[in-house]
N, C-alpha and C positions, 0 to 999 in steps of 0.2 A: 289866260286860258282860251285854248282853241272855243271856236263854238258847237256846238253839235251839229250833224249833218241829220237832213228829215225828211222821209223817203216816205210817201204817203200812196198805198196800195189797198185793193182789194182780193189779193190772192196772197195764200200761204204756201209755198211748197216744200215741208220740212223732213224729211228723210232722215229716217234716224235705221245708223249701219255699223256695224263692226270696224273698229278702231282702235289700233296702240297707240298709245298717249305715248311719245316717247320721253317728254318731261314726266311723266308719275312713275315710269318703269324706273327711271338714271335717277330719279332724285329720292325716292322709295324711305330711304334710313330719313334723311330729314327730312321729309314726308308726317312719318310717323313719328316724330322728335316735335317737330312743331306741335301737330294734333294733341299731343299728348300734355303740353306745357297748355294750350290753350284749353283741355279739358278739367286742368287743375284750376282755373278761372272758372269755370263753364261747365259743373258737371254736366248737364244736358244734352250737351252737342253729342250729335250720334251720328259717325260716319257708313252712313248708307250710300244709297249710289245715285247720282245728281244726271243731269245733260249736259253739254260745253255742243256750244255749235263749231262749223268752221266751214269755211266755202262758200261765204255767203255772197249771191249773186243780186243785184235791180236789174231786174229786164219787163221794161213796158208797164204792165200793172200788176205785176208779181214781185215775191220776195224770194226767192228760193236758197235752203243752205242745206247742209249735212248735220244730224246730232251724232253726238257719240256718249255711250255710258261711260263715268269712271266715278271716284269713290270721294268724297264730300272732304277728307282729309288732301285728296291733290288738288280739289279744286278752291279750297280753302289757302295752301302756301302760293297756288297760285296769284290769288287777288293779293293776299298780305305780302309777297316779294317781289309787287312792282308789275307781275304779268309778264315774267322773262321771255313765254313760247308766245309771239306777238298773231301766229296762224288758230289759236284758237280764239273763241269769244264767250261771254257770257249774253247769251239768246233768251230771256226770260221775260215771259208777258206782263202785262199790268193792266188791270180795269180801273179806267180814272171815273174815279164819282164824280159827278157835277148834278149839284142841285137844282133846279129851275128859275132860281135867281142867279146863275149863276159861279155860286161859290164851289171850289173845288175841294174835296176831302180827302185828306192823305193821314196816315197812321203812322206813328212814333213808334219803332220795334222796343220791345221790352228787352231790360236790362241783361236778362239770359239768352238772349237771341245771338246769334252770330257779327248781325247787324244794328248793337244796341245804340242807339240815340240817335240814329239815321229816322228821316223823315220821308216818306215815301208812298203811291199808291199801291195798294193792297197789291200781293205778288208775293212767291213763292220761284227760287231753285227748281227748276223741271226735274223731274224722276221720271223710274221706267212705268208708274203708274199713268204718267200723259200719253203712253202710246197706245195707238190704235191702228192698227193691219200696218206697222212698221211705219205710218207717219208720228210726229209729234203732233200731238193735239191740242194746240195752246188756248183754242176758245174754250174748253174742255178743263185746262191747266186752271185757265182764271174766274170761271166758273166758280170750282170747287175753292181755288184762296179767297175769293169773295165772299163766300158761305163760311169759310173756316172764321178767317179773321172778321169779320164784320155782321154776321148772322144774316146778310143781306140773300135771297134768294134769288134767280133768273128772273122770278115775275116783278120781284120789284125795281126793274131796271129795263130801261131801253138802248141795246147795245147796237152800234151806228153801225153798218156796213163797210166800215173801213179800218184798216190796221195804221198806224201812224210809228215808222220804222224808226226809231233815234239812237243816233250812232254818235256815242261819246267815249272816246278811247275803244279800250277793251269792253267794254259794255254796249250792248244793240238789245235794249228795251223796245219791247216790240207792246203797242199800243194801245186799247181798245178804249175808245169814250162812251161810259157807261150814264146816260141822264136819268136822273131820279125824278119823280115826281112828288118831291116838298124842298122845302127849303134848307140852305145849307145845315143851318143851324137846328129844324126839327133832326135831321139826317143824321150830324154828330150828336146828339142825345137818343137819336137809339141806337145809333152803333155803341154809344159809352152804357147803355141799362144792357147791352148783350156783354160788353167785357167785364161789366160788375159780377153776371151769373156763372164766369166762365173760372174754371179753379187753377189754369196756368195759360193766359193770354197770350197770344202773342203780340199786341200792341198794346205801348203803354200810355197812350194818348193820343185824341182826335184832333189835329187842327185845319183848320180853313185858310182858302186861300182864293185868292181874287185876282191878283196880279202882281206885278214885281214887288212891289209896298209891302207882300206880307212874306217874303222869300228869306229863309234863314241859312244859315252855313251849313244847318245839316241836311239838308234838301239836297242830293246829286244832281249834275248839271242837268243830267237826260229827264230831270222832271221838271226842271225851272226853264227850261229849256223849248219843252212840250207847250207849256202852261203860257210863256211867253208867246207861243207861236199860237196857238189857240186863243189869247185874249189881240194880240195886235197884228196875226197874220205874216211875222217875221220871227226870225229868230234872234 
């Protein structure tokens, strides 16, 4: 497997504009054929309308790309068929917890999730709720999945001034290193006393993570990847 490529900035410039998918227009009938099998799996899944980026530029200490709205059902065949239209991307933030010894906190998506048994830092699919005067607002984005998934608030976290870009395939996890002020391990028991009170979770388990020694299959590159390069300064 290729490695990730890791583009570490402190600017975002995400412009979110009107755009024909011309993969969701031509492919429409299995579009909805898919969704539809995967909803017999999965009542839950609700096809509202997501972001896909495309354009995406590095110049200097910036990130700059294009969003475009389309509908959770094409961006969905899109990931399950391989990622055919190779010019869009999936642009989606993540706040990595890191406790003060260290240890990294990532969330098991529950078994009704789109993304079930995948292990990952807290994040959410952009929607048109991330925008603000036509940018995409991802500090904004991961804010509110932080709060959703985790109960974790803005004051209980110090979020670093820097975005950490990770480009693995079709996927550009765009980064923020959130440090907490306890230990990994108090951090995963209140994240799990918040998903006990919670009556449909979105994660179905906290695990911790320290370095390569604790890295499993369901872990996607752009986080073992991240995590690598944050404990040894390579990828």
């Amino acid at each position: 497997m290729t490695p990730s490529t890791i583009h570490r900035v402190s600017r975002l410039d995400l412009i979110v504009r009107p755009w024909q998918w011309a993969f969701a227009e031509e492919r429409r009938d299995e579009i909805a054929a898919h969704f539809d099998a995967l909803r017999v799996k999965k009542p839950a899944l609700w096809n509202g309308q997501v972001l896909l980026g495309r354009n995406p530029v590095f110049e200097d200490d910036c990130f700059r790309a294009d969003y475009f709205e389309t509908d959770f059902a094409s961006f969905l065949a899109w990931r399950d068929w391989g990622f055919p239209d190779k010019s869009v991307f999936n642009g989606s933030g993540m706040g990595a917890l890191r406790g003060r010894d260290g240890l990294f906190v990532l969330g098991e998506m529950a078994a009704d999730t789109s993304n079930a048994g995948r292990i990952y830092f807290p994040s959410g699919t952009p929607d048109p709720a991330d925008v603000r005067d036509g940018m995409f607002d991802l500090a904004g984005s991961i804010m509110r999945e932080i709060e959703e998934e985790t109960g974790l608030a803005l004051s209980d976290y110090h979020a670093e001034p820097f975005w950490y870009c990770v480009v693995s395939g079709a996927a550009l996890a765009i980064i923020q290193l959130l440090n907490v002020d306890m230990t990994g391990e108090a951090l995963r028991a209140r994240i799990e006393a918040t998903l006990a009170a919670q009556a449909s979770p979105e994660l179905s388990a906290i695990h911790l993570v320290r370095d390569r020694s604790d890295f499993t299959g369901a872990m996607p590159a752009f986080v073992t990847d991240f995590i690598d390069h944050m404990v040894t300064g390579t990828v």
